[in-house]
N, C-alpha and C positions, 0 to 999 in steps of 0.2 A: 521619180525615184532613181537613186543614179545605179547602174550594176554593179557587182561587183571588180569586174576587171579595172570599170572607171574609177573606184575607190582605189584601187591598189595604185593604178599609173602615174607614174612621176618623167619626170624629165631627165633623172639619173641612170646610164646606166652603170650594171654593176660587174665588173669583171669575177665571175664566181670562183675561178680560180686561185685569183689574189685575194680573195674574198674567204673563202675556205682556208686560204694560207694563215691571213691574219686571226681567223678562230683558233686555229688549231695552235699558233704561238701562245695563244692566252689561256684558252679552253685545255689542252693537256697537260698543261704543268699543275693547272686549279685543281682539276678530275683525279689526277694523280694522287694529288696532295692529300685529297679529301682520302679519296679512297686506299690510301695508306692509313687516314685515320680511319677508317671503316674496318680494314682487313682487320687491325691492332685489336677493333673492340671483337671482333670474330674470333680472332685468336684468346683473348681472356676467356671470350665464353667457351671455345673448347679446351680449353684448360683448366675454368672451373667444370664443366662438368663430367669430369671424376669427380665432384666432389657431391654431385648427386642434382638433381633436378632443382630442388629449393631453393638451391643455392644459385644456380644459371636465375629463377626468377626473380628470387631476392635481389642481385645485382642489374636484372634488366630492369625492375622498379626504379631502382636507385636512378636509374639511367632517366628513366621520365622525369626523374626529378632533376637533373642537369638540362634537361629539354624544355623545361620552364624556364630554366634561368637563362639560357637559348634566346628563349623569347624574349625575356625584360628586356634585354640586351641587343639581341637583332635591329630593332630600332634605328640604332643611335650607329649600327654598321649599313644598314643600309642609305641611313640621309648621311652620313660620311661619304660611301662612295659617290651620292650624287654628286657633291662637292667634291670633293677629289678627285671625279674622271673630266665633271664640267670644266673646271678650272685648267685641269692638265690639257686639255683640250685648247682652250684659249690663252695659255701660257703663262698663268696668273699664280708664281709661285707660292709670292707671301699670304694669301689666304689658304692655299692648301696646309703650310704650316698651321697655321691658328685653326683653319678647322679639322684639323689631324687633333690639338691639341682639349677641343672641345669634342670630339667623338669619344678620345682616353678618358675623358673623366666621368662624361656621362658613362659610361662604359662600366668604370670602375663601382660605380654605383653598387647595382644589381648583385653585382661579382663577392662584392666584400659581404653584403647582406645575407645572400643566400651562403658563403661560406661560414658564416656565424651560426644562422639557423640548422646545416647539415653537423657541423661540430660539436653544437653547446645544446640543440633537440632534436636530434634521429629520433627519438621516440615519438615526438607529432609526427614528423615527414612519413614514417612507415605506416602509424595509424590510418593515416589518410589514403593510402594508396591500398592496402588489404588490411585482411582483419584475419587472415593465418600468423599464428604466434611464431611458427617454426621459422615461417619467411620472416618476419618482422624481425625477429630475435640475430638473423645473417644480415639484412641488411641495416642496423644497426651500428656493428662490428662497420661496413663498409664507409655507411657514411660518417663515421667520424672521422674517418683520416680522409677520403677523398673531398670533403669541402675544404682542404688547405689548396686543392690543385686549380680550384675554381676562379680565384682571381689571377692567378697566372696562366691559365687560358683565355679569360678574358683579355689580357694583356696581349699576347699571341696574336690573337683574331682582331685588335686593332689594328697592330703591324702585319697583318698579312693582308686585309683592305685593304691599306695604304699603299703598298707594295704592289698589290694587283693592279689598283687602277693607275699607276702611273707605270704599268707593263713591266713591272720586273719580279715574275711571277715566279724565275728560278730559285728564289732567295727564300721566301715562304717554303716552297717543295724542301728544297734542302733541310729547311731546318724541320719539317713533317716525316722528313726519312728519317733524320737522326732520332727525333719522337717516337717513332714506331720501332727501330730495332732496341733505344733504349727498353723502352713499354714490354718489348719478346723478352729480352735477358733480364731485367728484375724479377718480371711475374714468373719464368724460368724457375727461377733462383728462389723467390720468396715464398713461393706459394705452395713449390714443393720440397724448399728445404735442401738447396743444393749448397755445395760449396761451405758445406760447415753451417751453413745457417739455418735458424730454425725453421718448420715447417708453419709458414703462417695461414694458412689459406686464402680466405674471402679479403682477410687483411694485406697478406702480401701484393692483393691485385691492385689493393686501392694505394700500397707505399709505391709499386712501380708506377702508377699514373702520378703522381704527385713528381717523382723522380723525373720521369719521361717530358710532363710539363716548363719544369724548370730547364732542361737541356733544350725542348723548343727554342725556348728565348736567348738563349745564351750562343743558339748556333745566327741564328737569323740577326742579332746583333753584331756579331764580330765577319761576318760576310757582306752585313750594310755599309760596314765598315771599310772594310777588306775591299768592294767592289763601288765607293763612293756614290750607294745611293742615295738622291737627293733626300732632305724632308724628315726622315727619319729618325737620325739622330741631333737635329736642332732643337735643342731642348729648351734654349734660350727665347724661341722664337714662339713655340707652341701656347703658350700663353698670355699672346701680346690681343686681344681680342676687345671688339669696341661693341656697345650695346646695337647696332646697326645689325651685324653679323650675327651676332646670338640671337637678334631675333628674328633674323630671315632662318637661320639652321635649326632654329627650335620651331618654328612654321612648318619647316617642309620634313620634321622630324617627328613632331608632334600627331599625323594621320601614322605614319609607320608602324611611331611606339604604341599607339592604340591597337592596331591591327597585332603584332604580335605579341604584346601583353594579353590581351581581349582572345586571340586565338591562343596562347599559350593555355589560359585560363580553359577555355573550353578542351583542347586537347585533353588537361589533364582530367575534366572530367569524363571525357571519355577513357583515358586509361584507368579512374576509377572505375568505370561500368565493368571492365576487360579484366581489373587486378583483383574484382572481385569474382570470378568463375572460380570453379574447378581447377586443382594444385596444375593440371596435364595442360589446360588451358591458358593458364597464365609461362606456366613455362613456353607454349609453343608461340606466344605472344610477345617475349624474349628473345625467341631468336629471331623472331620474325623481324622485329624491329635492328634487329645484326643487317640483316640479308636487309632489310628494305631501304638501308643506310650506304648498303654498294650501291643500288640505286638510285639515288639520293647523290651519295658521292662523284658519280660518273655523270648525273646532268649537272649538278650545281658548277659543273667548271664551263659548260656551256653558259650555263645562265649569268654566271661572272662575264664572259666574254659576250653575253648581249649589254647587258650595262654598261662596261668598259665600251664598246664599240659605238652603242647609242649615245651616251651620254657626251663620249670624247669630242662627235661632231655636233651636238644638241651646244654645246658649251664654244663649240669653235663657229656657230654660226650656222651649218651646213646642215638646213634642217629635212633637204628633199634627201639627202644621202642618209642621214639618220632613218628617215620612214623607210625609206628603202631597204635597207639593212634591216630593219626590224621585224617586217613580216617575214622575211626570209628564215631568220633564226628564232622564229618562233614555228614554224614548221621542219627548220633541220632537227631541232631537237627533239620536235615531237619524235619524231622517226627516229632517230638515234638512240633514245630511252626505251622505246619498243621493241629493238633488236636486241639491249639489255636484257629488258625484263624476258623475252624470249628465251636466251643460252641461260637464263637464270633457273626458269623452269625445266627446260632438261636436264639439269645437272643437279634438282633439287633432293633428286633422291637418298644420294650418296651425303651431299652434303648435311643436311637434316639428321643424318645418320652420324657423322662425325660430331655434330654439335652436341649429342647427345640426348637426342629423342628418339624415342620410340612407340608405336601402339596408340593411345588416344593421342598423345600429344605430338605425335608427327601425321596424324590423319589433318588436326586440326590446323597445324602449321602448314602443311600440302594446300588443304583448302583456302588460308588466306593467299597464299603468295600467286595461285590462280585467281583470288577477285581482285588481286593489287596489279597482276599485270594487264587483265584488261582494262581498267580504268587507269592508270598509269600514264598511258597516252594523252589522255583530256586534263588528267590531274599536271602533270606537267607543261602541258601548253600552257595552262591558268597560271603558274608559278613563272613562266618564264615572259608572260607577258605584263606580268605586276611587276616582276622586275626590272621589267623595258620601260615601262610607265615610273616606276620611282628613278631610276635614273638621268628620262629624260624631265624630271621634276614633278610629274604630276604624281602626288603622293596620295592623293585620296581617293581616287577612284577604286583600283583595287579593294584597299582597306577596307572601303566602307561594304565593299560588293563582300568580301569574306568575312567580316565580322557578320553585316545579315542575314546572310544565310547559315553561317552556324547557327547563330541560335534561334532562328526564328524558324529552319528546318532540318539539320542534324539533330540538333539536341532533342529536342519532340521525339526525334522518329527513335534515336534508340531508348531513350527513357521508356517511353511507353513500349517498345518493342521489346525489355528487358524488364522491366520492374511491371509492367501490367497485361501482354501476353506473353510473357514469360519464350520469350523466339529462341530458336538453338545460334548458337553461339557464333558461330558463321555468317547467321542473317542479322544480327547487331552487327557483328562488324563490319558485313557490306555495305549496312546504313550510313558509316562512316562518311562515304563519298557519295551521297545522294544527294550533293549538291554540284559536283563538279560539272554534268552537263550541261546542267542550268546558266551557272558560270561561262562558261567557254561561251557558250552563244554571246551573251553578252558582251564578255570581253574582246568578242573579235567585232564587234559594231562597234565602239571604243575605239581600238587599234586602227580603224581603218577612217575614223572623224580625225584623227590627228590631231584630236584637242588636247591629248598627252602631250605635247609638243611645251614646255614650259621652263625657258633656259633660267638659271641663275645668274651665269655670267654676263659683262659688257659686253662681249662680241656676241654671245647669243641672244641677246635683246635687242641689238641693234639690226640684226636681218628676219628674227618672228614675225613683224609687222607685216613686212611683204609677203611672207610665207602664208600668215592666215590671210591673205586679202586674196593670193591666188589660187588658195583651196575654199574659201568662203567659209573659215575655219571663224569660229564666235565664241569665244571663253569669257566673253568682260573685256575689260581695259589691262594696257600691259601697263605693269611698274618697271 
C-alpha cells in the first residue's frame, strides 16, 4: 500500500509564491464580489429588523427559496466552467463561445420557472416552508416582486462564470459593487419612506433587489464592452452548437445537475425541519444563514480559483501541475475558512445584536454559528474538493458521494431526531453535518488516485494517457 507522502509526490515543482500570487488574482476579486453580495443581504436584514423579528424570518424563508433555485441552476454553472476554464486552457476559443451559449439557456430554465412560481404562488412557496400565518402573510408581500429579480440573476451568474474562468474576474466585482450600493440606496429609500416615497417595507426590500439586479447586468456589460472582453458579447456565435458538444456538456452536466437539484431538494427539507420551530428559532435561523453566507462568500472565491487554476492546466495538458496545485488549495482554504469562521465568532456578540436578536433567539443563533465553525473546516474542504474534481471533469464522484449521504444519513438522523425524539433544536441542527467527516475521508483517497484527472479538451487528451500509465491511474478507456 503506497503512503501517503508517495500519493501526493509529483515531479512538479511548485513555486508557492507565484503560486499564492496567481490565487490571490482570482480568489480576491470572486470573495469580494461574493461577499458584497453577502454584506447587501446582511444589510436588508438589518434593516428589516425594525420591522420586527417575523418579518427578518419571513424574508430569510423567502431566501431558502432562492437557494433552491441556486440549486436547479448551479449545475449547468458548474459543467460551464469546466468547459470554459478547460478550453481557455488549451486555447480553444470557438467552443468556449457555444458552450457559454448552452450554459445561458440551460440556465435560463430554472430562472424563468421559479420566477413564475414566486409571482403567480407565494401562497404554496410560504406554505411549504412554515405554517405561521404571520410569517407566511410577509413573506408573501416579498415574494411577489422579488421572483422578477430571479432570472436577471440568473443571467448575472452566467456572465460572471464566464468572466472568471477566462480570468477577468475584475468585471463581475465591479458590476457586484454597483449591485450592492444600488441594493443600500433603494432598500434606504423604499423600505423606509425616504425622499418623498412611500414607506413600503418587506416590499421596498424586494423592489430594491430587483432594481440592484438589473444594474448588475447593465454595469458588467458596458465594462465587457469598454475593456474588449472575449466571448461575452458574441452573440452571434453563442448558438452555433453541434449535437457532438451537447452531448459531451449534458454528460458531464448531467452528475452536477443531479447533485444540486437532489441536494437542493434535501436542503430544503431540512429548512422545513428548521422553519418549522419556534417564531425565536426560525428567526435566529435567518440570520444565521446572513453570517453563514460571509463565509460562504470568502471561500467560494478560493474554490473558483481552484477550478480556474485546475481545470486551466487539466485542459492545456499539464496534468502533474494540475494535481499539484490541487492538493495544496484544498488545504489553503481549509485554513483560511477557519480563521474566518474564527473573527466571526468573536465579533458575534455585537453583531447578532445589530441584526436584531435578542434573548432565545440570539442564544440560539450563538449556539449555531459555534457548531458551523467547528465543522466548517471539513465542510469546506468537501466543497473545495468536488469543485476540483468537477472542474478537472470528473463530475460524478463527488455528486454521487453527497447525494448518498444526505439521504441515506442526514435525512434519518434529523427526522427522527426531530419528529420522534423530539431533540432541542441545536442538536437537529448539528445533525445537519453528520455527514461531512465521513465525506472528507473519502474524498481525500479520491484526490490522491488522480482518477479526477478527466480532460475534455484536444490537448488534454492527448497527454492523460501517459499521465495514467505513470501514476498506474485506471478509469476505463479514454475518448
Amino acid at each position: 500500500m503506497k503512503s501517503f507522502t508517495s500519493t501526493r509526490k509529483t515531479d512538479v515543482k511548485v513555486d508557492m509564491r507565484q503560486f499564492l500570487g496567481m490565487i490571490a488574482v482570482i480568489a480576491i476579486p470572486v470573495a469580494l464580489q461574493n461577499l458584497l453580495s453577502t454584506t447587501g443581504s446582511m444589510v436588508d436584514t438589518i434593516m428589516l429588523a425594525s420591522l420586527g423579528e417575523k418579518t427578518v424570518g419571513a424574508v430569510g424563508l423567502c431566501a431558502q427559496f432562492s437557494s433552491l433555485l441556486f440549486s436547479c441552476y448551479w449545475g449547468f454553472v458548474g459543467g460551464g466552467m469546466l468547459f470554459f476554464s478547460q478550453y481557455w486552457g488549451a486555447g480553444d476559443h470557438e467552443n468556449i463561445r457555444k458552450s457559454y451559449g448552452m450554459t445561458l439557456s440551460f440556465m435560463l430554465i430554472p430562472g424563468i420557472a421559479f420566477a413564475i412560481f414566486a409571482v403567480c404562488f407565494p401562497e404554496v412557496v410560504m406554505n411549504l416552508y412554515t405554517d405561521s400565518k404571520d410569517i407566511q402573510v410577509i413573506g408573501i408581500q416579498y415574494l411577489k416582486i422579488i421572483g422578477f429579480a430571479y432570472p436577471l440573476q440568473v443571467i448575472a451568474m452566467a456572465m460572471s462564470a464566464l468572466l472568471r474562468s477566462i480570468e477577468r474576474v475584475k468585471i463581475p466585482l465591479a458590476g457586484g459593487i454597483a449591485a450592492v450600493l444600488t441594493n443600500f440606496i433603494c432598500n434606504y429609500i423604499l423600505i423606509f419612506g425616504k425622499l418623498g416615497f412611500p414607506a413600503l417595507g418587506v416590499r421596498g426590500a424586494a423592489i430594491g433587489t430587483v432594481i440592484s439586479s438589473a444594474v448588475n447586468i447593465l454595469v458588467i456589460v458596458v465594462l465587457a464592452k469598454a475593456h474588449k472582453a472575449p466571448f461575452l458579447l458574441d452573440f452571434s456565435q453563442h448558438f452555433k452548437w453541434n449535437r457532438k458538444l451537447i452531448k459531451l456538456y449534458l454528460q458531464k452536466c448531467f452528475p452536477i445537475i443531479c447533485n444540486e437539484l437532489l441536494i437542493g431538494i434535501g436542503n430544503m427539507m431540512i429548512n422545513i425541519v428548521l422553519g418549522h420551530q419556534v417564531d425565536e428559532a426560525i428567526a435566529a435561523t435567518a440570520v444565521f444563514r446572513t453570517l453563514e453566507g460571509i463565509i460562504i462568500s470568502f471561500f467560494s472565491g478560493f474554490s473558483n480559483a481552484s477550478s480556474i487554476l485546475v481545470g486551466k492546466e487539466v485542459g492545456a495538458g499539464h496534468h502533474e501541475l494540475a494535481f499539484a496545485r490541487a492538493w495544496r488549495l484544498v488545504y489553503l482554504c481549509s485554513g483560511l475558512i477557519g480563521g474566518v469562521a474564527l473573527i466571526l465568532i468573536l465579533v458575534h456578540q455585537p453583531l447578532l445584536h445589530v441584526m436584531g436578536l435578542s434573548g432565545a433567539s440570539f442564544e440560539y443563533a450563538t449556539g449555531m454559528l459555534i457548531i458551523y465553525a467547528v465543522i466548517c473546516l471539513i465542510r469546506m474542504g468537501n466543497w473545495v474538493q468536488n469543485d476540483t474534481f468537477r472542474a478537472a471533469g470528473d463530475a460524478g464522484f463527488g455528486s454521487i458521494m453527497e447525494i448518498t449521504f444526505m439521504f441515506l444519513m442526514v435525512q434519518p438522523a434529523i427526522h427522527l431526531a426531530n419528529d420522534y425524539f423530539h431533540a432541542p433544536f441545536l442538536l437537529v441542527f448539528a445533525l445537519c453535518y453528520i455527514d461531512e467527516p465521513v465525506r472528507y475521508i473519502i474524498m481525500q483517497r479520491h484526490l490522491y488516485s488522480r482518477k479526477w484527472i478527466r480532460p475534455v479538451s484536444d490537448s488534454g487528451l492527448a497527454t492523460i494517457g501517459a499521465f495514467r500509465e505513470k501514476y498506474g491511474v485506471k478509469v476505463g478507456k479514454v475518448k
